[in-house]
ChimeraX commands (.cxc) that place a marker at each C-alpha (Angstrom):
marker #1 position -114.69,-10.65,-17.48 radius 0.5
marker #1 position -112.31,-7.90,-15.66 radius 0.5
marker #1 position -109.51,-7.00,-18.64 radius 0.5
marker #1 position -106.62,-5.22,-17.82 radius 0.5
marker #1 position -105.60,-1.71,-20.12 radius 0.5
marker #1 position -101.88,-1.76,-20.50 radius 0.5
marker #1 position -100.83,1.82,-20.96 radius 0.5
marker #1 position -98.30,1.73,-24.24 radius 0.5
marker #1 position -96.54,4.77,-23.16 radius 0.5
marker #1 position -92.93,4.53,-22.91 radius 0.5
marker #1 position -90.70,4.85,-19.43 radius 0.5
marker #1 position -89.08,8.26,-20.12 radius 0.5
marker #1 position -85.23,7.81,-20.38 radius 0.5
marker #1 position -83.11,9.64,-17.69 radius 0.5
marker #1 position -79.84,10.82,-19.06 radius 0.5
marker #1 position -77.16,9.91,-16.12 radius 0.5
marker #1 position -75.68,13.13,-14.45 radius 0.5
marker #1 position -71.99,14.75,-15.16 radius 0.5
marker #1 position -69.17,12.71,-13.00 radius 0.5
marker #1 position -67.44,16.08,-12.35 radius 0.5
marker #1 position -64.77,13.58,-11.09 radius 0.5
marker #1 position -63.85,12.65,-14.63 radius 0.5
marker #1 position -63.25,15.99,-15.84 radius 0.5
marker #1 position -60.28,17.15,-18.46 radius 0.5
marker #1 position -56.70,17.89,-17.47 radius 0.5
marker #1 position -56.38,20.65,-15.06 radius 0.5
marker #1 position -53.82,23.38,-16.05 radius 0.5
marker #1 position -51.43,22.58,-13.41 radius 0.5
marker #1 position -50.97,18.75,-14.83 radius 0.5
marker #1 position -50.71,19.81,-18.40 radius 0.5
marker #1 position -47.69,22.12,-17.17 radius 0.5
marker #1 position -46.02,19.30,-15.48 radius 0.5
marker #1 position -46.68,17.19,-18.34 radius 0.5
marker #1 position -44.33,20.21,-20.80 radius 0.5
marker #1 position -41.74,20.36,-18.06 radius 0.5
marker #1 position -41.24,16.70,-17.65 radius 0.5
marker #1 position -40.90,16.35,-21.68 radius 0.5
marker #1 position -38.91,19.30,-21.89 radius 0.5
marker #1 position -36.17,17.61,-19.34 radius 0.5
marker #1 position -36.67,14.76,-21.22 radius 0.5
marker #1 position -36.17,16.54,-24.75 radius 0.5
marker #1 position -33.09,18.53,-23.42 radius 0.5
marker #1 position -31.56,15.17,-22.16 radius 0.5
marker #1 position -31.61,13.73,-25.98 radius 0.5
marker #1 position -29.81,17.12,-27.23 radius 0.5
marker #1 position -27.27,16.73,-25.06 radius 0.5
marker #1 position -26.81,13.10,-25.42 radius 0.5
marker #1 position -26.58,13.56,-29.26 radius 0.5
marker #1 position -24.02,16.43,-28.93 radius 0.5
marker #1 position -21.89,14.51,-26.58 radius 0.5
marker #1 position -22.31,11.72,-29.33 radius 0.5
marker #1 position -21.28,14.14,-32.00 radius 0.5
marker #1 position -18.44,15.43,-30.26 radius 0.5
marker #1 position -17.28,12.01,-29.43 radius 0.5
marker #1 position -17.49,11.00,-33.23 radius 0.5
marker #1 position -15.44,14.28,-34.37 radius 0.5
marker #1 position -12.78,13.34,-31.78 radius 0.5
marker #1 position -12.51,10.31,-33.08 radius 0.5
marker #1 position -12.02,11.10,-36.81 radius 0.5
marker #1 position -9.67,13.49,-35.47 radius 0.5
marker #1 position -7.59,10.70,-33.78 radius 0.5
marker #1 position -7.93,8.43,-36.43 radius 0.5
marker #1 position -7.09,11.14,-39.24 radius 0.5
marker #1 position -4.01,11.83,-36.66 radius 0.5
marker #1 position -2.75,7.92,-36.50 radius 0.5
marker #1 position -2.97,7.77,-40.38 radius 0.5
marker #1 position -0.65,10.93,-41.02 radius 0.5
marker #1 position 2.02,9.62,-38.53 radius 0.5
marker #1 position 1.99,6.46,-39.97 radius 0.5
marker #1 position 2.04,8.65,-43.62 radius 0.5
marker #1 position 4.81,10.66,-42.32 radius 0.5
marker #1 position 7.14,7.21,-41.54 radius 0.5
marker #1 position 6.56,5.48,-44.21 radius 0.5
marker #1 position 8.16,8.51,-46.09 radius 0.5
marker #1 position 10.78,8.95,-43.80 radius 0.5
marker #1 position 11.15,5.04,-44.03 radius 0.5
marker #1 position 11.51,5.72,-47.69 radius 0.5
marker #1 position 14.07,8.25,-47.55 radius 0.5
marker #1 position 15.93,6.68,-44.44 radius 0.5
marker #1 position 19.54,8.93,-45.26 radius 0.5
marker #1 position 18.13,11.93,-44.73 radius 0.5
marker #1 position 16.10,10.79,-41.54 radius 0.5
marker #1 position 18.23,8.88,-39.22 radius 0.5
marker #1 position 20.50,12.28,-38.73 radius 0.5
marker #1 position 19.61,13.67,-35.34 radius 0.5
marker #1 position 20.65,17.20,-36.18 radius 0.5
marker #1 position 17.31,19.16,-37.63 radius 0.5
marker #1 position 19.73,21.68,-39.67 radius 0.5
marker #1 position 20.70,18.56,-41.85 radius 0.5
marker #1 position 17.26,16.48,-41.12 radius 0.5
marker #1 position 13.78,18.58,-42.49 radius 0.5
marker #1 position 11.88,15.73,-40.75 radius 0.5
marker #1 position 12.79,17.20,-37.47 radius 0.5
marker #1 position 10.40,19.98,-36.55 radius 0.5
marker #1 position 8.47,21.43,-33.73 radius 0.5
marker #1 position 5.60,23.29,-35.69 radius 0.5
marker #1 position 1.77,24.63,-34.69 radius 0.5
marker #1 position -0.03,24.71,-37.93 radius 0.5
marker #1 position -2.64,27.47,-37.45 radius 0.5
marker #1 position -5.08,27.73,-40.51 radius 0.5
marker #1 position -4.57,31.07,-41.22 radius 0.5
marker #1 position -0.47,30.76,-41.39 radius 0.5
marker #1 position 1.07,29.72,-44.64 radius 0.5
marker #1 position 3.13,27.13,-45.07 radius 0.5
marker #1 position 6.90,27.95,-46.26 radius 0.5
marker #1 position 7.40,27.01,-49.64 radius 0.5
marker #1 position 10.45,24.43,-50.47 radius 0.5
marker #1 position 12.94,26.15,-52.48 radius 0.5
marker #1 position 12.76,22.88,-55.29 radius 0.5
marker #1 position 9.27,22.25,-56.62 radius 0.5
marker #1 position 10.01,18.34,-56.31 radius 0.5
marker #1 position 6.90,17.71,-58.24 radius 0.5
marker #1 position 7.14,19.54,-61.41 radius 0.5
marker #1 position 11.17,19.78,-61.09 radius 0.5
marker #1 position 11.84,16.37,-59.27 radius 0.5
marker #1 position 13.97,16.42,-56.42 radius 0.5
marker #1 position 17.92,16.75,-57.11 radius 0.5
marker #1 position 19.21,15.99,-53.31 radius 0.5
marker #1 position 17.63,13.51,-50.84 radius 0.5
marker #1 position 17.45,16.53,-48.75 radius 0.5
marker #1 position 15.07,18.81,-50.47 radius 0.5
marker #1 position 12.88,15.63,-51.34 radius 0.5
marker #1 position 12.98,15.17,-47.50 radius 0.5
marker #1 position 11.52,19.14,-47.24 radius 0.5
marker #1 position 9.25,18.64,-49.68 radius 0.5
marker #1 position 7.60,15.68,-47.90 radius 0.5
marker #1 position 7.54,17.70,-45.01 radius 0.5
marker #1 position 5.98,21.00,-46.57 radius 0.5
marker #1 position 3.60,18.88,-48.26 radius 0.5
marker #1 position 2.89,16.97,-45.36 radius 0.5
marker #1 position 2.11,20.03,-42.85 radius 0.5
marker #1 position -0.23,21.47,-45.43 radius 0.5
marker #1 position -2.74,18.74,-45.36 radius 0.5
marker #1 position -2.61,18.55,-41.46 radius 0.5
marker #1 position -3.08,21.79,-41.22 radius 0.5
marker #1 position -6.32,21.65,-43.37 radius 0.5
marker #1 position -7.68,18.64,-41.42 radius 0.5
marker #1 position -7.12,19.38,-37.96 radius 0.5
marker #1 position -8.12,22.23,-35.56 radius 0.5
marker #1 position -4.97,24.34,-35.02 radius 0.5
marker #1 position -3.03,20.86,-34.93 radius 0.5
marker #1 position 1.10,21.37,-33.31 radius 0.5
marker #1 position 3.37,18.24,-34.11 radius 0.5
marker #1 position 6.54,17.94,-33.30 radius 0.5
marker #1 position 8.69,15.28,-34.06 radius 0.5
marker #1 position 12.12,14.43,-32.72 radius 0.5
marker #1 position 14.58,11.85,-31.08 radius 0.5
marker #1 position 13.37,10.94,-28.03 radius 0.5
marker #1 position 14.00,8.30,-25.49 radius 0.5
marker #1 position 11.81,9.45,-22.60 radius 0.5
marker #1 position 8.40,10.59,-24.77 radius 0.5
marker #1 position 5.79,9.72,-21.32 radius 0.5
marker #1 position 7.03,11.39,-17.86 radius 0.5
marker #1 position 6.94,9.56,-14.63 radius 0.5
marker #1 position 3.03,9.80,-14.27 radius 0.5
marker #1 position 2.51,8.17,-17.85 radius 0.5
marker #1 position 1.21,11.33,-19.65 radius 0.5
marker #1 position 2.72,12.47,-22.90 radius 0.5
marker #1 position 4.98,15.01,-22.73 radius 0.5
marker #1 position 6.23,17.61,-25.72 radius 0.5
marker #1 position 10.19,18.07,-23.90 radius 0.5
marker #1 position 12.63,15.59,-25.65 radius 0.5
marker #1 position 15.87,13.91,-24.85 radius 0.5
marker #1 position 16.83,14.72,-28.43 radius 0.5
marker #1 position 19.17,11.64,-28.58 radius 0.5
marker #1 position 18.52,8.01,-28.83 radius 0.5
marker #1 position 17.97,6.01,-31.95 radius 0.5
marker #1 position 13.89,6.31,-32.66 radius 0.5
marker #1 position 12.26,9.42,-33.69 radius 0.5
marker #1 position 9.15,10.05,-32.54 radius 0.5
marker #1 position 6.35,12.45,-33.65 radius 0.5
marker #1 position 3.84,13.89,-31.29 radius 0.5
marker #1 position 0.62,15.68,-32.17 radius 0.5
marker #1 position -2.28,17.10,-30.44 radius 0.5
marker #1 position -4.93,19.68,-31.87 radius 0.5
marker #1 position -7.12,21.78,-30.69 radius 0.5
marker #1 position -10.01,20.01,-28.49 radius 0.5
marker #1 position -11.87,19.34,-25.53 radius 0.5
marker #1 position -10.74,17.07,-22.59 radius 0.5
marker #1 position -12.47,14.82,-20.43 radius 0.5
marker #1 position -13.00,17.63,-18.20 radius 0.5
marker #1 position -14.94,19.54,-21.20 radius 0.5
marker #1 position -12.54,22.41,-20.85 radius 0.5
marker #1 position -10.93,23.79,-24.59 radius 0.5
marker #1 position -7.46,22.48,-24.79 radius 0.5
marker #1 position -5.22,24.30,-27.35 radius 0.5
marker #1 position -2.46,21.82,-28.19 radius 0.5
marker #1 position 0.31,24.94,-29.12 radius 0.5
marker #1 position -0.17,26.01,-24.76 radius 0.5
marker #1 position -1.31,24.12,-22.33 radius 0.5
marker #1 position -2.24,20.92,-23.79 radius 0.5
marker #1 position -0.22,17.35,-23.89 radius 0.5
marker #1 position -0.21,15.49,-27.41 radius 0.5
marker #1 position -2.84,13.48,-27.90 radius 0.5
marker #1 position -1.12,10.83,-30.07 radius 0.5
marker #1 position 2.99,9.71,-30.08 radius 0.5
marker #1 position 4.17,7.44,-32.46 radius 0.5
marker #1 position 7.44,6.32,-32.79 radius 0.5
marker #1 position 9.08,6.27,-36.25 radius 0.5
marker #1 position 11.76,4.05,-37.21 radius 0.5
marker #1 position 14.01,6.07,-40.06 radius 0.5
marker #1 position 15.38,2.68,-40.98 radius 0.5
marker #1 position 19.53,2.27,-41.35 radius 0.5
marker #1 position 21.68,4.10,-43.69 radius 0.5
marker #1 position 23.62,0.62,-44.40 radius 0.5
marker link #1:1,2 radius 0.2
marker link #1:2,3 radius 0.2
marker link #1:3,4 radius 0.2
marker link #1:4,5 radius 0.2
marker link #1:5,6 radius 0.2
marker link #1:6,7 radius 0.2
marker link #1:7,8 radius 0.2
marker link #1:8,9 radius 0.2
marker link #1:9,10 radius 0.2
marker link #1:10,11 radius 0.2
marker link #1:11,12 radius 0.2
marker link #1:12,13 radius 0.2
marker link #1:13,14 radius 0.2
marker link #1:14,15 radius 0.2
marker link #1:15,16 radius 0.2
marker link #1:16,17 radius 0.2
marker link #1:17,18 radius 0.2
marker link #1:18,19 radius 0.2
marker link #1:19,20 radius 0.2
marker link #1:20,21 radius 0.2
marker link #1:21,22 radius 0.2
marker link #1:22,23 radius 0.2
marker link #1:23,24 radius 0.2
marker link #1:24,25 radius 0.2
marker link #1:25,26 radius 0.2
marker link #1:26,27 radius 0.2
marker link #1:27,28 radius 0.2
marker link #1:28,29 radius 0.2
marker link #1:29,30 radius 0.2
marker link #1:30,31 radius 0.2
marker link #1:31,32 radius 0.2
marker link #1:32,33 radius 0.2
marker link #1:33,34 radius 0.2
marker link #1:34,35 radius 0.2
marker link #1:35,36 radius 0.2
marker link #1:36,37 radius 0.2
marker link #1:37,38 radius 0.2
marker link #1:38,39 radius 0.2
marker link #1:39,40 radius 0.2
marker link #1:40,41 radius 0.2
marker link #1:41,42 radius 0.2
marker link #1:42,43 radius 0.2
marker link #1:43,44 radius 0.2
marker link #1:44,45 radius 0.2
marker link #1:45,46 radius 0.2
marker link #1:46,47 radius 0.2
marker link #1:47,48 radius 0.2
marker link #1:48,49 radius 0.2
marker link #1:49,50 radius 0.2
marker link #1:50,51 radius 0.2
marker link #1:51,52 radius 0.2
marker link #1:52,53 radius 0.2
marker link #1:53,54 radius 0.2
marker link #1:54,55 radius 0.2
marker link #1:55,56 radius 0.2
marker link #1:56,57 radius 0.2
marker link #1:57,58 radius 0.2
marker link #1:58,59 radius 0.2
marker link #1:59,60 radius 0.2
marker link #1:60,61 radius 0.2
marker link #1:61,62 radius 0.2
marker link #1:62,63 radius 0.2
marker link #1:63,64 radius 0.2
marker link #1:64,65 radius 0.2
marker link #1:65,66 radius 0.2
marker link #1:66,67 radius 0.2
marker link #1:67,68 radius 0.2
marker link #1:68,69 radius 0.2
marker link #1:69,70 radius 0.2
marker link #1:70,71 radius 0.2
marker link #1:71,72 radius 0.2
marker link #1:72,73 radius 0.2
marker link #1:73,74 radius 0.2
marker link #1:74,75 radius 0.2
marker link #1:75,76 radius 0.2
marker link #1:76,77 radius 0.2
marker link #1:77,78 radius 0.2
marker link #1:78,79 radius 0.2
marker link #1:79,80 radius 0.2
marker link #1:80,81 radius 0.2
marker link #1:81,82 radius 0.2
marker link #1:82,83 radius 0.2
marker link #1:83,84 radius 0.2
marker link #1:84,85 radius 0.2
marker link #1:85,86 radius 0.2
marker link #1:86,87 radius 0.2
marker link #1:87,88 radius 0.2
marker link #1:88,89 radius 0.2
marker link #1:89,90 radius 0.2
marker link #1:90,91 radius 0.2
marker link #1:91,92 radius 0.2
marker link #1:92,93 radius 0.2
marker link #1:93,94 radius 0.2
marker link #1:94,95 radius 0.2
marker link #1:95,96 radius 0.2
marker link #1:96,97 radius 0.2
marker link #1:97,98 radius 0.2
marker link #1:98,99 radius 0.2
marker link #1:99,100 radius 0.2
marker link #1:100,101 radius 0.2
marker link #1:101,102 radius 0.2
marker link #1:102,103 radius 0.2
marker link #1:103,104 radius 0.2
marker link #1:104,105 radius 0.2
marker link #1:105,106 radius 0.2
marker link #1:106,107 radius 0.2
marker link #1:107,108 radius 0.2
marker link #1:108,109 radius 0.2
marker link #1:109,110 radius 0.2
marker link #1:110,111 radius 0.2
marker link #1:111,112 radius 0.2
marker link #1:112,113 radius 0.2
marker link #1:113,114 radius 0.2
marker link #1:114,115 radius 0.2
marker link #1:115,116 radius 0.2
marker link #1:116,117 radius 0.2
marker link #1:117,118 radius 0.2
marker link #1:118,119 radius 0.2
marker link #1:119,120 radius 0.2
marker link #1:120,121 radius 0.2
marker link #1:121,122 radius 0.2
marker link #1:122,123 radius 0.2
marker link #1:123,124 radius 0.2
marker link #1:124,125 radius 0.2
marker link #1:125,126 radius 0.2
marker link #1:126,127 radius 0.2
marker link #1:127,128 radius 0.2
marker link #1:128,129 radius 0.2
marker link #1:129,130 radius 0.2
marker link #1:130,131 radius 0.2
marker link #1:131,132 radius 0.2
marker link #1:132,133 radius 0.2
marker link #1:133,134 radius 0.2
marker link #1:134,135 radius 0.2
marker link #1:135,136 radius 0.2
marker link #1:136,137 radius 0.2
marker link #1:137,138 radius 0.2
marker link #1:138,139 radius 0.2
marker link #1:139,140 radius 0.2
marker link #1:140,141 radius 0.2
marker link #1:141,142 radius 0.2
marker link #1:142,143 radius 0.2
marker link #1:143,144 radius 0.2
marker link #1:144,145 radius 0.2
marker link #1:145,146 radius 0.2
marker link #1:146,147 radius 0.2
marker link #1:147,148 radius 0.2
marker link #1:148,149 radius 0.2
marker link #1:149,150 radius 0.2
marker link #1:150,151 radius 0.2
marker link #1:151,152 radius 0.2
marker link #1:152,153 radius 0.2
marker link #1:153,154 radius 0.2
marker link #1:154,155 radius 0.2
marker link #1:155,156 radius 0.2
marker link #1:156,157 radius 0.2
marker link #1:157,158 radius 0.2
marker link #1:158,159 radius 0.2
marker link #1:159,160 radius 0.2
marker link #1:160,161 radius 0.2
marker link #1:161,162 radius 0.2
marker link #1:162,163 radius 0.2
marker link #1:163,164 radius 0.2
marker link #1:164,165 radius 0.2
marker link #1:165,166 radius 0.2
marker link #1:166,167 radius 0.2
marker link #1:167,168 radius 0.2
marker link #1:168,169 radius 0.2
marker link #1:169,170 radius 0.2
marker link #1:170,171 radius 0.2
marker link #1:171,172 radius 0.2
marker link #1:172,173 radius 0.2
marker link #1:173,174 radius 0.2
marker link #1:174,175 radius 0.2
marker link #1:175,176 radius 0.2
marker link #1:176,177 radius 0.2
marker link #1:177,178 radius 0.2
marker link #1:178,179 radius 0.2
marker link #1:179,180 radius 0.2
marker link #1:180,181 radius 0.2
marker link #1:181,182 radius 0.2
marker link #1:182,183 radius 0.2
marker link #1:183,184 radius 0.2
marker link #1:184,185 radius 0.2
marker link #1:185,186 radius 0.2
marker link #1:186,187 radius 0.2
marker link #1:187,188 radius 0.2
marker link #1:188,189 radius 0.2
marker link #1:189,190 radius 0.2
marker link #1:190,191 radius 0.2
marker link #1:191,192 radius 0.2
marker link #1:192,193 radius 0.2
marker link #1:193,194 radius 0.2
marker link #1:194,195 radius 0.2
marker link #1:195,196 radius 0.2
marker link #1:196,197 radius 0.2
marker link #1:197,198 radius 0.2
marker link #1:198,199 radius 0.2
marker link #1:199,200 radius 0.2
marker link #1:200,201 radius 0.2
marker link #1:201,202 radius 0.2
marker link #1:202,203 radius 0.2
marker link #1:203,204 radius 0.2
marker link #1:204,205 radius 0.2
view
């Protein structure tokens, strides 16, 4: 009887050869991989200072729109004094840039520790009063209020020149800023206000 010898040695195990085609990142692709997240990176900065910008002009404008509407409701309150067109006899009518490092003038009557005696120095005292916290919350802010009947020209825009007549007073303001074109406006040259309210003194009856 033939039997047949198995050999029990095992088949040797061949390791499969390098795909050179899979190889790492090349140098060239890991430097287009930096630029293209660099653009992108640079892209978010300048999205989020456009943001911030945006958000600073807007609490600028909105700290603007509150002190107008601070600035009637006092003249509102003290109505005598603020209907009079003439600025020698009306301290609510002023054309003023409020640069930080300029000092307000002081009233002659310290209305809050002396009280006010006239309506007029309680009108100067609103105003001093008034100007000083502008001035500490806006850049290099100019307002200028006054009677005015024509406050937008023929295009629409805002314009500082008054008719100094009429029956409303109106306060303008603008600060120091950037426009849409991104180009530094300064509001005491070549800039237009940025907000014009009109404020209704009230009647003397």
């Amino acid at each position: 009887m033939d039997t047949q010898t198995t050999c029990p040695c095992a088949t040797p195990i061949r390791r499969p050869a390098p795909n050179r085609a899979q190889g790492g990142f090349s140098i060239v692709e890991v430097l287009v991989a930096i630029i293209i997240l660099s653009v992108g990176m640079l892209g978010a900065v300048g999205m989020q200072a456009t943001a911030m910008q945006s958000n600073k002009e807007a609490r600028n404008q909105a700290a603007a729109t509150t002190f107008a509407r601070e600035l009637a409701e006092k003249m509102r309150g003290n109505h005598t004094v603020a209907i009079k067109a003439d600025s020698a006899e009306n301290p609510y009518i002023f054309d003023a840039t409020l640069n930080i490092n300029d000092t307000i003038p002081t009233p002659t009557v310290n209305c809050f520790l002396d009280g006010c005696p006239t309506v007029k120095d309680a009108a100067t005292w609103d105003v001093a009063d008034w100007q000083g916290r502008v001035q500490a919350t806006l850049p290099t802010p100019r307002v200028k209020v006054c009677f005015d009947q024509t406050p937008f020209d023929s295009a629409g825009k805002p314009q500082w020149d008054c008719t100094d007549d009429g029956d409303i007073a109106v306060l303008k303001m603008s600060w120091t800023r950037k426009n849409t074109a991104g180009t530094l406006e300064f509001a005491g040259s070549t800039g237009i206000p940025v907000v014009v309210v009109p404020l209704t003194a009230g009647s003397s009856e």
